[in-house]
N, C-alpha and C positions, 0 to 999 in steps of 0.2 A: 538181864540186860533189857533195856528199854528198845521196846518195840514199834516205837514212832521214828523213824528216820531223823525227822525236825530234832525229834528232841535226843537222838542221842549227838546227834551232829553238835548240835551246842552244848550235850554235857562234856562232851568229848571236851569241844573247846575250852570250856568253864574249867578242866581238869588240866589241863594243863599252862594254864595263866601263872599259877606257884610255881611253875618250872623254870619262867623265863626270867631274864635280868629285869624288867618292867613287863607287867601285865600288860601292857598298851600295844606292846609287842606283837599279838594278834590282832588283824582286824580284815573282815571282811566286807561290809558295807555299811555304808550308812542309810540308804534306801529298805525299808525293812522289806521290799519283796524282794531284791536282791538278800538282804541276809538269808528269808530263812529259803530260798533256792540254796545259796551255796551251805546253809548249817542243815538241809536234806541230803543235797549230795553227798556233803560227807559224810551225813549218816550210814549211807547205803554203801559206801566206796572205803573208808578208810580204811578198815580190814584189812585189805588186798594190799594197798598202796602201802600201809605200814608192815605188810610180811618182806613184800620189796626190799623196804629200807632195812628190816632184821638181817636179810638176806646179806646184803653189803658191810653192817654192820658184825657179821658174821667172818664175812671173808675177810675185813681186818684185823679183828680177832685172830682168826688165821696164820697170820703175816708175824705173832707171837707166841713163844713158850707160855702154855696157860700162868704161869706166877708171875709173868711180867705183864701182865692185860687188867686195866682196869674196870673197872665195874661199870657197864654203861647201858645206857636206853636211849632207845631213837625214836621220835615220832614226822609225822607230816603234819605241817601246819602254815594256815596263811601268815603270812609275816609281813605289817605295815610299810608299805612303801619308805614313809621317810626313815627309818633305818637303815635305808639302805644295804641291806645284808639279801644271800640267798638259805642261807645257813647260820646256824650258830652252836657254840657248843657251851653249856653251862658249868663251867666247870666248882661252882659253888656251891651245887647241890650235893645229894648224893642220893641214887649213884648220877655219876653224871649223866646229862641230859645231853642229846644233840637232837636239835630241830632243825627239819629242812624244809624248805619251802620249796616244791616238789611243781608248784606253777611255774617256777623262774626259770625251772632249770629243764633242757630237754632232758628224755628218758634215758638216751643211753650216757648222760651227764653226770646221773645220781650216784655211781659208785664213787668218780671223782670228787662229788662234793663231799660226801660222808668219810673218805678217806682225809680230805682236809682238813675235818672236823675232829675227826678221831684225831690227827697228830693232836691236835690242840689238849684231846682230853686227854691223852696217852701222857703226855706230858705235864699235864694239869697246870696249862701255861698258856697267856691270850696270845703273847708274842708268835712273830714270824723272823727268830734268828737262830742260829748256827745250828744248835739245836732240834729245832724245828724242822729245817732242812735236814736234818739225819735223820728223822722219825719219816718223816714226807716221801722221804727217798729210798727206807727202806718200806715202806707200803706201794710206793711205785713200782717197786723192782718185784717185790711178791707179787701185786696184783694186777700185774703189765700193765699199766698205764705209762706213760712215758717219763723218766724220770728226771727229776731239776740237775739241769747243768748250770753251775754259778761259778766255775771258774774263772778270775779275773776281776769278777764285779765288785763295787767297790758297798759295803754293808749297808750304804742307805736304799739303793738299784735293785739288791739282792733280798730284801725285806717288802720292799715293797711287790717287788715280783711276784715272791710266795704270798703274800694278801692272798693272790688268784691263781694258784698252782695246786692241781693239775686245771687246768682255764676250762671255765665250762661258758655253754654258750645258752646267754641267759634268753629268753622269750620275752616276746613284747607287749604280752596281756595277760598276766598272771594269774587275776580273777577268774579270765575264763577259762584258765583247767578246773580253780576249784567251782567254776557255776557248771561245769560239766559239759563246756563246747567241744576240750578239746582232750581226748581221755585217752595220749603216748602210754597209757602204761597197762593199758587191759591186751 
């Protein structure tokens, strides 16, 4: 393993650009001392942050009979603002991929989003229906987090809801967990 910080920080990144729906998908600066601050820090940090995300990755695993669990990998990664997303899950690759973007989301946040993600790949489906809601709510109910009550609501209400079920409470400077201001997870 490369033993420059800088540089594993950005092979790191450079590896996983094939993972995502569009390469562009990552991005951390266009100021290049801002880059290589945030592509050191993750040099020296991702380790840790990505055993985290195994970790959660793990516990929904959990939540299944190993022959019904699909094949998956997690990583932490910055994720371009205009996508708008905290999270993603690839389910086109293999094995599947879920990236989280680990600056958006507070720390005790992160099992909610990866279990979001995982219905997605458990499923091997982008939608948020009916489905989706039985996968979401049987990882809620294993992994206590609170689970979706959608009694009554009418499929478009109920769809849209789950976009952001279990709701995590996104942060309002993203770059600076990955420039290392703000480090919820050490």
């Amino acid at each position: 393993m490369e033993s420059d910080p800088f540089l594993r920080g950005a092979d790191y990144l450079n590896a996983l650009r094939p993972l995502l729906l569009e390469p562009a998908m990552i991005d951390v600066a266009d100021d290049i001392n801002q880059r290589i601050r945030i592509c050191t820090w993750i040099g020296q940090n991702i380790e840790a942050i990505n055993a985290d995300l195994n970790a959660c990755l793990e516990a929904c695993h959990s939540c299944f009979h190993p022959q019904d669990r699909q094949l998956m990998q997690i990583f932490a990664a910055p994720l371009a603002e205009q996508f708008g997303v905290d999270g993603l899950c690839n389910i086109l690759v293999e094995p599947i991929t879920i990236l989280i973007d680990v600056g958006r989301i507070n720390r005790h946040d992160w099992l909610s989003i990866v279990a979001h993600e995982y219905a997605h790949g458990h499923l091997r489906s982008p939608g948020h229906e009916q489905r989706f809601l039985g996968v979401i709510g049987h990882l809620c109910l294993g992994l206590g987090l609170e689970v979706p009550s959608m009694e009554g609501t009418e499929k478009q209400e109920r769809e849209a809801w789950l976009r952001n079920w279990p709701h995590c409470a996104s942060t309002s400077n993203s770059l600076a967990f990955w420039r290392g201001e703000i480090c919820s997870f050490l």
